[in-house]
Each structure stands twice: as structure tokens, then as C-alpha cells.
C-alpha positions, -999 to 999 in steps of 0.1 A, spaced: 75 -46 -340 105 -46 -321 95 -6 -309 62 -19 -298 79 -47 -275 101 -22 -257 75 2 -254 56 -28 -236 83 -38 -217 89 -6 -198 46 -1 -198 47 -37 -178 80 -24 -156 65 13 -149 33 -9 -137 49 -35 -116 72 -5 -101 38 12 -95 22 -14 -75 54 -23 -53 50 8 -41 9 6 -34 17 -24 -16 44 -12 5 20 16 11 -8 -6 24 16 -27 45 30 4 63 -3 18 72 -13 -12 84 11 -13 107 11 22 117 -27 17 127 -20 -11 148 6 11 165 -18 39 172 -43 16 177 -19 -4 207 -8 29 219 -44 42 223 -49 6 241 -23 12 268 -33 47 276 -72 34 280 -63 2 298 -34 25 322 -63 50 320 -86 24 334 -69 9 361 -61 44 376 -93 55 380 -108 22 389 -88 20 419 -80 -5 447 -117 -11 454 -122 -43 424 -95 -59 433 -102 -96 435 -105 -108 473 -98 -141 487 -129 -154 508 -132 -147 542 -145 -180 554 -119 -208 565 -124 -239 539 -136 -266 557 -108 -293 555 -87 -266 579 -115 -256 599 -117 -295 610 -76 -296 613 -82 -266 639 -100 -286 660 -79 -316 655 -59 -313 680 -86 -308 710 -110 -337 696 -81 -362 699 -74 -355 734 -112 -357 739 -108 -390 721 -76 -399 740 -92 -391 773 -126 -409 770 -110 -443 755 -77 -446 778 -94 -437 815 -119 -466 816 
């Protein structure tokens, strides 16, 4: 009986060794495809922005926002204002 126990034992050992190994065989590959799959995701997106150019680069608008369009003219419609009220 007591053969049978060893011989169980090092089946159980041999088995656990075994799949140690599997799993450290999974995790690597794992993370060797996300570093061939991030490598392969720089060069596409370095790839990209090359060829796309300067063209799509975001603009700001052209066109004055209002609020300082009116502080432009600030200065001209208070003397307007200045004159007209202070002369009569």
C-alpha cells in the first residue's frame, strides 16, 4: 500500500510540475502577442500619420467669436457715445 502511495505522490507531483509549465507557457505567449501586436500598432499608427500628412490637421475657425468682434469696436462706439451725450 505504501508503494502505491509514493507512486501517486510523484504521479500528482509529475502533473502539477506539468501544468506549471503550461501555464507559464500561456502567460508568456500572451504577452509576447501583445508585444507584436503593440509593435505592429506603432508602425501602423507612425505609418499613418506619415502618409496622412499636414493636410487633417485640426484648424481653429477663421471667423472672430463674437464677444471680441464687439470689443474691436469698443473703443470707436464709446467715443461715438462720448461725443453725442457730452456736446449738447
Amino acid at each position: 500500500m505504501d508503494f502505491i502511495k509514493y507512486i501517486l505522490i510523484a504521479l500528482g507531483l509529475f502533473t502539477a510540475v506539468i501544468l506549471l509549465f503550461w501555464l507559464i507557457g500561456v502567460v508568456y505567449s500572451l504577452i509576447w502577442y501583445l508585444f507584436i501586436a503593440g509593435i505592429i500598432g506603432v508602425v501602423g499608427y507612425a505609418g499613418y500619420k506619415f502618409l496622412a500628412g499636414k493636410d487633417e490637421t485640426p484648424q481653429l475657425e477663421e471667423k472672430t467669436p463674437i464677444a471680441i468682434a464687439e470689443m474691436q469696436d469698443f473703443d470707436r462706439a464709446l467715443e461715438e457715445y462720448k461725443q453725442k451725450t457730452f456736446e449738447k
